[in-house]
C-alpha positions as a Python dict, from the first residue, in 0.01 Angstrom:
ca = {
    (1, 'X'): (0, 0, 0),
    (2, 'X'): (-217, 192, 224),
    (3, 'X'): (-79, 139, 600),
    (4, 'X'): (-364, 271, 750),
    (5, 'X'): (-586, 90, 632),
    (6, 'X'): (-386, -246, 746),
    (7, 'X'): (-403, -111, 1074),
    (8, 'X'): (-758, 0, 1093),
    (9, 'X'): (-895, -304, 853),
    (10, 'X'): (-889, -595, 1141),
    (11, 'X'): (-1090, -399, 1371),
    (12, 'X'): (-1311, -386, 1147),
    (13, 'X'): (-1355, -695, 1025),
    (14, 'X'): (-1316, -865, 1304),
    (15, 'X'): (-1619, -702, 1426),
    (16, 'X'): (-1828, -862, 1062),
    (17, 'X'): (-1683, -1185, 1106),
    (18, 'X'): (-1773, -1227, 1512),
    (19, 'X'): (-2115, -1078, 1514),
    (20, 'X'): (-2349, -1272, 1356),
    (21, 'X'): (-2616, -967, 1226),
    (22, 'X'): (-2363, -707, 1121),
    (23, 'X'): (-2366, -561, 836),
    (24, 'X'): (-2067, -629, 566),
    (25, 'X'): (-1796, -393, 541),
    (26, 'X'): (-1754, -147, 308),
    (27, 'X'): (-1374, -7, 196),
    (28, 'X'): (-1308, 230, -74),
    (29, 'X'): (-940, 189, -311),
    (30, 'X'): (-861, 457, -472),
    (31, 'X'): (-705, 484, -805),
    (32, 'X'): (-403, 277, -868),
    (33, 'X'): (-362, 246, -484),
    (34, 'X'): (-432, -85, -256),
    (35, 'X'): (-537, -147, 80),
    (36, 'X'): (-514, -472, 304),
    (37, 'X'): (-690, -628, 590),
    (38, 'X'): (-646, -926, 743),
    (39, 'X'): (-868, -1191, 919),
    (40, 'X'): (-825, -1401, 1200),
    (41, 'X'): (-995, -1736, 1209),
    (42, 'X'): (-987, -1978, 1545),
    (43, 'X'): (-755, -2251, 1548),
    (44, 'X'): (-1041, -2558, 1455),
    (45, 'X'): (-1272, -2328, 1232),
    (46, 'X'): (-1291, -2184, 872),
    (47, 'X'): (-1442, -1859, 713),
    (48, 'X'): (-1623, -1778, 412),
    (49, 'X'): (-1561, -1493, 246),
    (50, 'X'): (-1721, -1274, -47),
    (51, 'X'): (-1627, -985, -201),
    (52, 'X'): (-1832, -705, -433),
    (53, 'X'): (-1655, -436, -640),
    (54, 'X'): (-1944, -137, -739),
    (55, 'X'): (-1793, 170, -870),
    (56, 'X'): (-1689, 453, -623),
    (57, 'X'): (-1781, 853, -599),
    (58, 'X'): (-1375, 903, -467),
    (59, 'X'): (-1379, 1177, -781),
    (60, 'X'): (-1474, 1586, -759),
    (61, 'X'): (-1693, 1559, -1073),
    (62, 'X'): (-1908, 1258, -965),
    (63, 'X'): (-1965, 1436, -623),
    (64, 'X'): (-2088, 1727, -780),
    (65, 'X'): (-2329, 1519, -959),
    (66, 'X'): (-2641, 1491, -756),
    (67, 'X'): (-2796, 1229, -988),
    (68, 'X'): (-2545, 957, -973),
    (69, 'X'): (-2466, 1047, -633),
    (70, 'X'): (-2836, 943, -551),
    (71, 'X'): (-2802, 656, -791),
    (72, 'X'): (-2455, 542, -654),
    (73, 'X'): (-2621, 539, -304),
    (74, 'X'): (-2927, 346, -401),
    (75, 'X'): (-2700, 60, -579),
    (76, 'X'): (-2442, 51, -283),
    (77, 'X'): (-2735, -27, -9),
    (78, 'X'): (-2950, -264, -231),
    (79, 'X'): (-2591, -454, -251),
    (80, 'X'): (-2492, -431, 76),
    (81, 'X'): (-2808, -596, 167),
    (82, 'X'): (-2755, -858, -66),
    (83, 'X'): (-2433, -912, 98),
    (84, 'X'): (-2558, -941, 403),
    (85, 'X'): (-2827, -1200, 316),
    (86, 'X'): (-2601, -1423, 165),
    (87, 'X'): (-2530, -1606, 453),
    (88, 'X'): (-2897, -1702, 519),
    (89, 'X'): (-2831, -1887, 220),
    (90, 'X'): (-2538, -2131, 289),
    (91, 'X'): (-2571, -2486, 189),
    (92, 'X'): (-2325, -2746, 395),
    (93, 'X'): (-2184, -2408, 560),
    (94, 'X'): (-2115, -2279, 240),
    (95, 'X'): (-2181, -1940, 85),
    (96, 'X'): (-2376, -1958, -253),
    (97, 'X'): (-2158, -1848, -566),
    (98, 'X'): (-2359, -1569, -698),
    (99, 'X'): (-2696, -1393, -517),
    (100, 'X'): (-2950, -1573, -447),
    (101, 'X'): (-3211, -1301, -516),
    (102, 'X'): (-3330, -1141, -868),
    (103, 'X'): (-3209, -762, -832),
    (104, 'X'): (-3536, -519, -892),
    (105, 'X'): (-3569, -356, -1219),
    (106, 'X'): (-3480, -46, -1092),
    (107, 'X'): (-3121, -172, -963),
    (108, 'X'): (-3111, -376, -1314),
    (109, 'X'): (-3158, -80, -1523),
    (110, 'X'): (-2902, 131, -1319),
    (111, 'X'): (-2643, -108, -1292),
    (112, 'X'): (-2673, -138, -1611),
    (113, 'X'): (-2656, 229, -1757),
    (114, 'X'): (-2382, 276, -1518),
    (115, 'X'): (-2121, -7, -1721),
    (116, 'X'): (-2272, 165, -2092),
    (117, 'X'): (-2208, 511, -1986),
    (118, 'X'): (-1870, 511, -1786),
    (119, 'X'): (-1691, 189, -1880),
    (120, 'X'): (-1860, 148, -2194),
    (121, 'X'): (-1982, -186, -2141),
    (122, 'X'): (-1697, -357, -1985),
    (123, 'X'): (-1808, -601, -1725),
    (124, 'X'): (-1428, -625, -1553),
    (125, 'X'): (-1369, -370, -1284),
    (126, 'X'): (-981, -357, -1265),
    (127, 'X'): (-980, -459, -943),
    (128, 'X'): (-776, -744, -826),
    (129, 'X'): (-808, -948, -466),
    (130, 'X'): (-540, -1176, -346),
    (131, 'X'): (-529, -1364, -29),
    (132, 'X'): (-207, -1475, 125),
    (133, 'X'): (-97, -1667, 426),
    (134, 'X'): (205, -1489, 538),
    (135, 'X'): (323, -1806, 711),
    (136, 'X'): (352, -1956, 384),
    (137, 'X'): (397, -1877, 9),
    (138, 'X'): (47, -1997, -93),
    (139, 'X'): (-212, -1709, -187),
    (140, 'X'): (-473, -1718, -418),
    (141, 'X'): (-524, -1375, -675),
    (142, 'X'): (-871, -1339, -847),
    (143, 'X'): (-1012, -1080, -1062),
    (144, 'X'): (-1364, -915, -988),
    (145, 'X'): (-1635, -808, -1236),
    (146, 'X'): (-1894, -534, -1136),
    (147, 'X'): (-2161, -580, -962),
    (148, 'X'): (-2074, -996, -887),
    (149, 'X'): (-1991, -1145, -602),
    (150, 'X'): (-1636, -1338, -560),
    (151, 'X'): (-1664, -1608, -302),
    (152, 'X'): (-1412, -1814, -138),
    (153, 'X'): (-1583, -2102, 66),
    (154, 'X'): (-1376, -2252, 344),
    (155, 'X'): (-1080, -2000, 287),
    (156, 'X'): (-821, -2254, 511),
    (157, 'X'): (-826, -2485, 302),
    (158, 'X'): (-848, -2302, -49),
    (159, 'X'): (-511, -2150, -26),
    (160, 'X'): (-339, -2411, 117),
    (161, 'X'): (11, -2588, 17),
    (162, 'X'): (91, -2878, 80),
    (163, 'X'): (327, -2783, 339),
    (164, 'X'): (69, -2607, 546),
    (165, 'X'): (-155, -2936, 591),
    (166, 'X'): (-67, -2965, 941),
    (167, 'X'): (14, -2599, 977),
    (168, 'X'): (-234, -2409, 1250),
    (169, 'X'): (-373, -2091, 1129),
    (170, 'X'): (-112, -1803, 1190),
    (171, 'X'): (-167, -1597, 1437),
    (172, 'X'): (-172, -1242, 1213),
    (173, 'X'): (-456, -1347, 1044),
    (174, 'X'): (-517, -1457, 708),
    (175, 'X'): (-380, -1069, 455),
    (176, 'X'): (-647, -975, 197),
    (177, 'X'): (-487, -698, -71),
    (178, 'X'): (-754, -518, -323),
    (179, 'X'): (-548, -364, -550),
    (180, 'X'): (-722, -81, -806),
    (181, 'X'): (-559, -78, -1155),
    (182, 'X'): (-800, 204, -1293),
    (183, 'X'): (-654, 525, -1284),
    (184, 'X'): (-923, 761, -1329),
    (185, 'X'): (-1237, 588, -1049),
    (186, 'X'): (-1189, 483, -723),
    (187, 'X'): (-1363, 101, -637),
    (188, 'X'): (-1632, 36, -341),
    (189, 'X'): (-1531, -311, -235),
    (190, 'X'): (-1782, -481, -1),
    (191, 'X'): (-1671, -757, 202),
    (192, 'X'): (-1883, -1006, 370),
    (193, 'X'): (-1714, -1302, 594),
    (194, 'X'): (-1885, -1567, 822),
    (195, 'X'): (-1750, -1819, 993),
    (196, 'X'): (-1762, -2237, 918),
    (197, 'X'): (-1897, -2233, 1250),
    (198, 'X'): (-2132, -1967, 1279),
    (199, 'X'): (-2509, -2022, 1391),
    (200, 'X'): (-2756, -2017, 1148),
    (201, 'X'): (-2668, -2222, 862),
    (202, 'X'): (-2879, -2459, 664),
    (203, 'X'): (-2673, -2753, 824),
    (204, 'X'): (-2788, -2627, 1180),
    (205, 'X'): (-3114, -2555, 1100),
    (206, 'X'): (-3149, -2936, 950),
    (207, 'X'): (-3002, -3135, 1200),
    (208, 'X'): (-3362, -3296, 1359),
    (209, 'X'): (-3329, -3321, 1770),
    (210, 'X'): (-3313, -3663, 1902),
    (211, 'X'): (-3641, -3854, 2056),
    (212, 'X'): (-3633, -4144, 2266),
    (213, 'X'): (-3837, -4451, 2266),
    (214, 'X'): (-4102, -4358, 2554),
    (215, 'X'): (-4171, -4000, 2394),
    (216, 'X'): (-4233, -4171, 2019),
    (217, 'X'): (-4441, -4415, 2158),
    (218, 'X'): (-4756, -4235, 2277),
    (219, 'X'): (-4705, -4002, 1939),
    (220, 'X'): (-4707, -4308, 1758),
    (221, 'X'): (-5021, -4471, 1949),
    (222, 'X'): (-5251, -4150, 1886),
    (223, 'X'): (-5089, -4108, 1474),
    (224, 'X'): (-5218, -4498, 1473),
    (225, 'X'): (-5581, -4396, 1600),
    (226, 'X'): (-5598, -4080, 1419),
    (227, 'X'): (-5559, -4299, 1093),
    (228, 'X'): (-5805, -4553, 1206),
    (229, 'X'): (-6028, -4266, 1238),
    (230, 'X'): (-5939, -4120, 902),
    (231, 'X'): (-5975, -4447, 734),
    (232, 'X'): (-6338, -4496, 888),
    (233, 'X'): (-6433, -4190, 790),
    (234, 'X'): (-6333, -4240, 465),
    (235, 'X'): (-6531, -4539, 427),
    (236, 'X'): (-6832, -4385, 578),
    (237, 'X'): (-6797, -4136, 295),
    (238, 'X'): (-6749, -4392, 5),
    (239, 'X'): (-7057, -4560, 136),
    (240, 'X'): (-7333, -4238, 146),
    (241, 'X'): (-7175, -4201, -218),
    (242, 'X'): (-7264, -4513, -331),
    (243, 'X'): (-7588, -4479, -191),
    (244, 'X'): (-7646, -4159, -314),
    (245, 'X'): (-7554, -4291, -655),
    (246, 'X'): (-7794, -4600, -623),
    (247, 'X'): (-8101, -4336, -521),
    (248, 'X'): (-8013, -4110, -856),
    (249, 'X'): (-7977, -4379, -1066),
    (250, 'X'): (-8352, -4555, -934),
    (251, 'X'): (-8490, -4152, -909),
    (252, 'X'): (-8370, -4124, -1331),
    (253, 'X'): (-8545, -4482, -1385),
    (254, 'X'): (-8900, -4372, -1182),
    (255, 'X'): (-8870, -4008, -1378),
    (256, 'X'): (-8805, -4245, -1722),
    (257, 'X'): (-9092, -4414, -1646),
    (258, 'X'): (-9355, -4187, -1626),
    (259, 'X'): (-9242, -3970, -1864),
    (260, 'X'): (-9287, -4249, -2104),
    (261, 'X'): (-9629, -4313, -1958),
    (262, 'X'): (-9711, -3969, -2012),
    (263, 'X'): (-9622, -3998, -2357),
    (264, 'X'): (-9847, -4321, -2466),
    (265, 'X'): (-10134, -4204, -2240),
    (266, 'X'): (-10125, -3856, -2456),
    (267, 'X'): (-10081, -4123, -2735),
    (268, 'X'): (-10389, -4321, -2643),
    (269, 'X'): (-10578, -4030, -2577),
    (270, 'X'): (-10553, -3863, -2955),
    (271, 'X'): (-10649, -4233, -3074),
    (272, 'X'): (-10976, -4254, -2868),
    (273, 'X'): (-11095, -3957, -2957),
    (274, 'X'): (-10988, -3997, -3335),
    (275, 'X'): (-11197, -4321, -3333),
    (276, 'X'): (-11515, -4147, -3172),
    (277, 'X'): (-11518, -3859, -3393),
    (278, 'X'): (-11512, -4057, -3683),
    (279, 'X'): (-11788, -4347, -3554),
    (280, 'X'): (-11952, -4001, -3450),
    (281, 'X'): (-11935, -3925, -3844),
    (282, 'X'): (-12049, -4202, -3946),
    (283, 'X'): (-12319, -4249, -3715),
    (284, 'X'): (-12486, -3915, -3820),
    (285, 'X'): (-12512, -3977, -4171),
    (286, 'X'): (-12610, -4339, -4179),
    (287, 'X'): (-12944, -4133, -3976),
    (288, 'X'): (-12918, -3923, -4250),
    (289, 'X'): (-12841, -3652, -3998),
    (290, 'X'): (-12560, -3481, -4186),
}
């Protein structure tokens, strides 16, 4: 176990879990080591906590490598972001259980050439997180997969017995061990905690403020008048439709009309003067004209 890092580790994340826009932290296991922090929560509050594994660049060779350095660098910060926006997220003070946005192609394509080309395709990272209450024997160990958050909503109560019911919170803090069983890469394990408590959550930003009586009341008056106006309006409207509709329809009949007129006075017309030419005809060689 890494002592130093059990020393230095509450500082720091005391410091994520009391102010509200810090960023999550970031600690690095080496191989086959572990390191420990722990957390204090108040006596009437919870935490939520999530935690990331993304491989490491602990080792000479990947250092020397400027491309996966660069690539390494560009997956830690899109993930640390993630982290951090997590807890815009929360649902009855609860983190969500995996993140809430789709990653970018870029990050797709090089988290996923990273698990082909050095852990040939295997999604488990080796690295193991257990939380313990040192006050008690309950502690909860879970197993992390790259690149996907582990979340443990209202941590309290999740590791619990049933002895610690009416137990307060102990006073050390709350120990959380990340243990690294690869031997050959160090782990990047980012942490994220808020508290049950916190500012911000869905639940907060829900809760409507309370109006009295006298301050609905002249809201209610003018929403009243603003609908009799809407519905007047509305008949006004259905009205000049109708009437527009009546004037079309008796505008089609008059255009009807005359274009049938048109059609037997063109009618007429060819009959007249079919019947005079041929009396004309006639006329002319009775006189013997023709």
């Amino acid at each position: 176990m890494n002592h130093t890092a059990s020393l230095l580790g509450p500082l720091l994340w005391l410091s994520s879990l009391l102010v509200a826009g810090a960023y999550p932290m970031i600690l690095e296991v080496a191989e086959e080591t572990e390191r420990c922090v722990r957390l204090t929560i108040p006596q009437d509050d919870d935490a939520n906590v999530a935690f990331l594994a993304i491989p490491g660049l602990a080792a000479e060779e990947d250092e020397e490598n400027v491309d996966w350095t660069k690539e390494q660098k560009e997956i830690e910060e899109h993930f640390v972001f993630q982290m951090s926006e997590m807890k815009k997220y929360r649902v009855r003070a609860s983190l969500p259980r995996a993140f809430p946005n789709t990653p970018p192609e870029r990050i797709s394509q090089l988290t996923t050439k990273v698990i082909q080309d050095h852990y040939d395709g295997e999604l488990k990272s080796g690295l193991k997180v257990t939380v313990s209450n040192p006050k008690s024997t309950a502690s909860r160990t879970m197993e992390a997969n790259w690149f996907n958050p582990v979340v443990i909503n209202h941590l309290r109560k999740s590791i619990r017995s049933r002895e610690d019911i009416t137990n307060h919170n102990p006073l050390e803090g709350y120990e959380m061990c990340f243990e690294n069983g690869n031997d050959d890469a160090p782990i990047q394990v980012i942490v994220e905690s808020v508290l049950v408590s916190s500012p911000g959550t869905e639940d907060s930003e829900d809760e409507s403020p309370v109006f009295e009586s006298s301050n609905l009341t002249p809201l209610a008056e003018q929403l009243s008048e603003s609908i009799d106006s809407a519905n007047s309006i509305l008949k006004e409207m259905r009205y000049m439709e109708g009437r527009e509709r009546r004037m079309r329809q008796t505008a089609d009949s008059i255009n009807a009309r005359v274009r049938y007129f048109s059609y037997i006075s063109v009618t007429v017309l060819l009959v007249v003067t079919y019947l005079q030419v041929t009396y004309l005809k006639r006329y002319f060689r009775k006189k013997k004209l023709l």
